[in-house]
KELOTI-491489 format. One record per residue (C-alpha): x, y, z; residue in one letter. Coordinates in Angstrom, 2 decimals, always signed. Example, Ala and Ser with C-alpha at 12.3 -4.5 7.8 and 13.67 -1.06 7.14 Angstrom:
R	+12.30	-4.50	+7.80	A;
R	+13.67	-1.06	+7.14	S;
END
This chain:
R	-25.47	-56.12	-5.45	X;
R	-27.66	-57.73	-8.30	X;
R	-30.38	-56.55	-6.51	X;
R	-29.22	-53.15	-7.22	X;
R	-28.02	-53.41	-10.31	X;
R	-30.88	-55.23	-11.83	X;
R	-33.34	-52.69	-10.13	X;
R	-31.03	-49.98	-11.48	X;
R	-31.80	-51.27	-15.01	X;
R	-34.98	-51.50	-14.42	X;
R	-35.60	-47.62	-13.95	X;
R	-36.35	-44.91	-17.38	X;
R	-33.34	-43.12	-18.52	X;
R	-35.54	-40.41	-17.65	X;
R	-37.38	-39.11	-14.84	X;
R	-39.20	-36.34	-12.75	X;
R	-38.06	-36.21	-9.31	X;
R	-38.74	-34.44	-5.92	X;
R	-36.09	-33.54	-3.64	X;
R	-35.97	-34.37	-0.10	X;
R	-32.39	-33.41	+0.86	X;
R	-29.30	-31.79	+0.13	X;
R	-26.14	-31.79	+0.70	X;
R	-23.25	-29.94	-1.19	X;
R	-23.78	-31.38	-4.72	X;
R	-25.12	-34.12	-3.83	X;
R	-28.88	-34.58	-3.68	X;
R	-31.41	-37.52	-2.05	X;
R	-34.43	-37.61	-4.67	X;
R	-37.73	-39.48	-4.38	X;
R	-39.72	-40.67	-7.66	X;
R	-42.02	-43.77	-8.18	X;
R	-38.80	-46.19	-8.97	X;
R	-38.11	-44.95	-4.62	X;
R	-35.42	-43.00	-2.91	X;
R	-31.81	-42.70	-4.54	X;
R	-28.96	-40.23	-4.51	X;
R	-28.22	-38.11	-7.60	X;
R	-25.33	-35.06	-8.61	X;
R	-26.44	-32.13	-9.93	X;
R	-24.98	-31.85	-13.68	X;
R	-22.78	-28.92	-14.44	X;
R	-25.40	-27.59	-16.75	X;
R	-27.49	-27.17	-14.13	X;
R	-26.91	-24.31	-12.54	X;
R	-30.06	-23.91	-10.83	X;
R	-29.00	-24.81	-7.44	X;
R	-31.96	-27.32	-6.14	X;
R	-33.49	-26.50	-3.38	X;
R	-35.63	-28.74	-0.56	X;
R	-39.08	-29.83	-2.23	X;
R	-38.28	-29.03	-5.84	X;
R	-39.34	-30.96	-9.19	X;
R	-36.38	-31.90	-10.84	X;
R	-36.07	-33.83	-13.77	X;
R	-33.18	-36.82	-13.28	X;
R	-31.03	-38.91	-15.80	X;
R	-30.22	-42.51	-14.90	X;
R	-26.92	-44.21	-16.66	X;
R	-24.40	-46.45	-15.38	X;
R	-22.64	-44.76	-13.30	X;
R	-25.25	-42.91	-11.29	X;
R	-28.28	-40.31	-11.44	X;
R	-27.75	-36.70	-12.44	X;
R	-30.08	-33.85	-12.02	X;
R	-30.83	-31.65	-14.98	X;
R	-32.81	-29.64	-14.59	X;
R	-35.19	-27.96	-12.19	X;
R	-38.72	-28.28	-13.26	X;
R	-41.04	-26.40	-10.86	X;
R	-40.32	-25.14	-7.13	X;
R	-42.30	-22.48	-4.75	X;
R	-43.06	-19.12	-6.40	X;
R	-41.55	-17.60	-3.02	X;
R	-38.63	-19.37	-2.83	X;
R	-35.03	-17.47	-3.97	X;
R	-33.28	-18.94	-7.19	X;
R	-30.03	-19.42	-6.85	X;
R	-27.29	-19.86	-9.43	X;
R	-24.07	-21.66	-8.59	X;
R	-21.37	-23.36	-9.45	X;
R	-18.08	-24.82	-8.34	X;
R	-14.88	-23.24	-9.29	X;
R	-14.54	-19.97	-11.75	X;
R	-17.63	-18.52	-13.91	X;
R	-17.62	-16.55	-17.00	X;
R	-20.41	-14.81	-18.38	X;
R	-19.71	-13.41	-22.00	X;
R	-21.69	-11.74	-24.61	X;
R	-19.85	-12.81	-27.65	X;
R	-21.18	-9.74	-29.59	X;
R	-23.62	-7.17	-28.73	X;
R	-24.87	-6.03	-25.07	X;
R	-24.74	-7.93	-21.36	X;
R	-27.49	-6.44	-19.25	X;
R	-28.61	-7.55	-15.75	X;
R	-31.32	-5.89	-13.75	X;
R	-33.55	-6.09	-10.86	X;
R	-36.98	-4.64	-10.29	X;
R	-35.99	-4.32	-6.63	X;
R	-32.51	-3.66	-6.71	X;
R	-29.20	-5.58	-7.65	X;
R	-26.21	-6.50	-5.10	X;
R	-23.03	-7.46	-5.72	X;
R	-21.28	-8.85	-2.66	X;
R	-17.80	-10.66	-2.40	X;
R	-15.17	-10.56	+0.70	X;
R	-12.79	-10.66	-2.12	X;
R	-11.51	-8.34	-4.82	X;
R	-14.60	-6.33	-7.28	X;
R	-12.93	-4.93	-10.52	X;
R	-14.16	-3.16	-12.86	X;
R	-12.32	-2.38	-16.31	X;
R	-13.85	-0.51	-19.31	X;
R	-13.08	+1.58	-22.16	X;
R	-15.71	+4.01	-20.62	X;
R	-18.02	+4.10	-17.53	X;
R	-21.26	+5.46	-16.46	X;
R	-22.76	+5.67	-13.34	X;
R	-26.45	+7.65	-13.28	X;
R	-28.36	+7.74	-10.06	X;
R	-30.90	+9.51	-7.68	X;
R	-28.74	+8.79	-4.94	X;
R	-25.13	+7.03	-4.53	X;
R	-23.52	+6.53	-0.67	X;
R	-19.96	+5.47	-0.57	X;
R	-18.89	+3.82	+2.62	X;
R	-15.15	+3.31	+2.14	X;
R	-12.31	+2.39	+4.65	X;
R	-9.06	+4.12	+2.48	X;
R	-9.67	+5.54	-1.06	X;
R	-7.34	+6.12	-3.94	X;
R	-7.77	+7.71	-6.76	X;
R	-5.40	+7.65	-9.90	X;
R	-6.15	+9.60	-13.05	X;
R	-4.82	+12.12	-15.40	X;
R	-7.95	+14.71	-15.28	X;
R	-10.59	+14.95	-12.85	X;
R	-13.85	+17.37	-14.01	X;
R	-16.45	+17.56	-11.39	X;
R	-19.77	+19.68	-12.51	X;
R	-22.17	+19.97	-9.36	X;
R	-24.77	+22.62	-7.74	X;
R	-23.19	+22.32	-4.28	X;
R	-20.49	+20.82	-2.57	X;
R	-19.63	+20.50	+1.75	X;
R	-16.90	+18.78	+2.54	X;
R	-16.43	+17.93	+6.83	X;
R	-13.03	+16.27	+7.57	X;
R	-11.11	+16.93	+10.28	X;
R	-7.93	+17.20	+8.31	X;
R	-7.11	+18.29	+5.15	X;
R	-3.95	+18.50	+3.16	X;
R	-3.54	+19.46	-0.37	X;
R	-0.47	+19.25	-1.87	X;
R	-0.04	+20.85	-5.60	X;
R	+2.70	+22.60	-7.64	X;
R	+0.14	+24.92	-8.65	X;
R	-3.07	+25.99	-7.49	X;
R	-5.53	+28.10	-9.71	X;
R	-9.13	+29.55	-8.23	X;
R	-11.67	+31.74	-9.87	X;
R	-14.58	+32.81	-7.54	X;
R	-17.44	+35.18	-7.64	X;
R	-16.88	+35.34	-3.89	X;
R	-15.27	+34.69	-1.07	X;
R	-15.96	+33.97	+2.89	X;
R	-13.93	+32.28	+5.04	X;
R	-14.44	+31.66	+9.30	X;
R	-11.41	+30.58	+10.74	X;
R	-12.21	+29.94	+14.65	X;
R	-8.37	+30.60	+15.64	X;
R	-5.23	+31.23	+13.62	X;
R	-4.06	+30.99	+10.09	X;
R	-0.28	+31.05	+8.97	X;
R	+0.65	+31.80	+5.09	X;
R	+4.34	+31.40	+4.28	X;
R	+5.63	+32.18	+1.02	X;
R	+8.78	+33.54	-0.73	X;
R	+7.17	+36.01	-2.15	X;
R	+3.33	+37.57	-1.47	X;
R	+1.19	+39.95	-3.51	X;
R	-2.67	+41.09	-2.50	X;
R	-4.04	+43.18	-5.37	X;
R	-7.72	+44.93	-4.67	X;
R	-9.26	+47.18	-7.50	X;
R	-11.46	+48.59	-5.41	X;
R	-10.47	+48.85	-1.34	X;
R	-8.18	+46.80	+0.93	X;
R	-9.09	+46.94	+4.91	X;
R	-7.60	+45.36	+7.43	X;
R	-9.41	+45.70	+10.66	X;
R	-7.72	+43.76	+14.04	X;
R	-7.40	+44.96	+17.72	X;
R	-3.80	+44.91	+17.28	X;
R	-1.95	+45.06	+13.88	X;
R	+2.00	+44.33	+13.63	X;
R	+4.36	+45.01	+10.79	X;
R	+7.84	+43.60	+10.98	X;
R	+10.29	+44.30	+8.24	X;
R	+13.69	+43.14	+8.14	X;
R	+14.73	+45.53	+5.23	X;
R	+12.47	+48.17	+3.43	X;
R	+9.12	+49.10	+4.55	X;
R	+7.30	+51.53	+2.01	X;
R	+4.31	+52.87	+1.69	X;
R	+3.17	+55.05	-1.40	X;
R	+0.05	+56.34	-1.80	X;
R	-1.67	+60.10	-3.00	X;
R	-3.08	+60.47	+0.44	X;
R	-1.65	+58.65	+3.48	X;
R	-3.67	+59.25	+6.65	X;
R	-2.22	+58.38	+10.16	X;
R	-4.34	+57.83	+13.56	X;
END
């Protein structure tokens, strides 16, 4: 114990370090004073790594890393630390960006809250399980648009469409039902089926200057 004590005093407040394993938060260093066990500090959030130069502060009760000094250009950096993390720009702009791309992965909740938001890219793919969407006003601009679903409801108290034109392919049936119907055509109206039924309950007129039968 005196032993270890007295050699204890005997190392620099100070020193550069190597590490040789890990293990959670807790790191096995070498130096000249020999082998010892250290902490990483909480500034440090440079998560050591095996065969990093760290630099290492000695006081009474123990060794703390930090800071790393120098590690393998190919190695990742990673930043960690234990418990919550908050990143704040006190004024002014946060930016973060990656020459090869950014990711942002959590098996948690991702929110995102902001006065306004932006989203500008080449190319966006949404891979989504269940989506809702909840808003007062949706405006969407675009060249082209296909939608393939293999249901579709729509469900509005009123429905407004202004086209240049029209086609629809129905492969088997379609059934309107309304209280109250009304085609108008400024030009022609043709219906054209092998077999055409009209089934009135009350009135059935038709007016016309010319009315041509068979």
């Amino acid at each position: 114990m005196r032993d270890n004590l007295a050699r204890k005093l005997a190392w620099p407040m100070q020193e550069v370090a190597t590490v040789v394993g890990v293990s959670g938060r807790g790191l096995r260093l070498r130096s000249s004073s020999g082998e010892f066990e250290a902490r990483r500090a909480a500034s440090c959030l440079l998560e050591p790594a095996l065969g990093d130069e760290v630099l290492v502060a000695h006081h009474e009760r123990g060794s703390h890393v930090l800071a790393v000094l120098e590690r393998d250009d190919e190695a990742a950096a990673r930043l960690s630390v234990e418990g919550d993390l908050e990143i704040a720009a006190a004024s002014g702009r946060l930016s973060v960006s990656g020459r090869d791309g950014v990711d942002v992965v959590t098996p948690g909740e991702a929110v995102i809250a902001a006065g306004t938001a932006r989203l500008s890219a080449g190319r966006a793919d949404a891979v989504v399980g269940a989506l809702s969407l909840l808003g007062e006003s949706l405006t969407a601009k675009v060249d082209r648009v296909k939608t393939v679903a293999q249901s579709v409801e729509t469900v509005a108290e009123r429905l407004v469409q202004r086209l240049d034109r029209a086609y629809r392919f129905i492969a088997r049936s379609e059934a309107v039902r309304a209280e109250y119907l009304e085609f108008e055509a400024r030009a022609a109206f043709h219906v054209k089926a092998e077999t055409t039924l009209v089934n009135s309950g009350g009135l059935t007129k038709i007016d016309g200057s010319q009315i041509h039968l068979g």
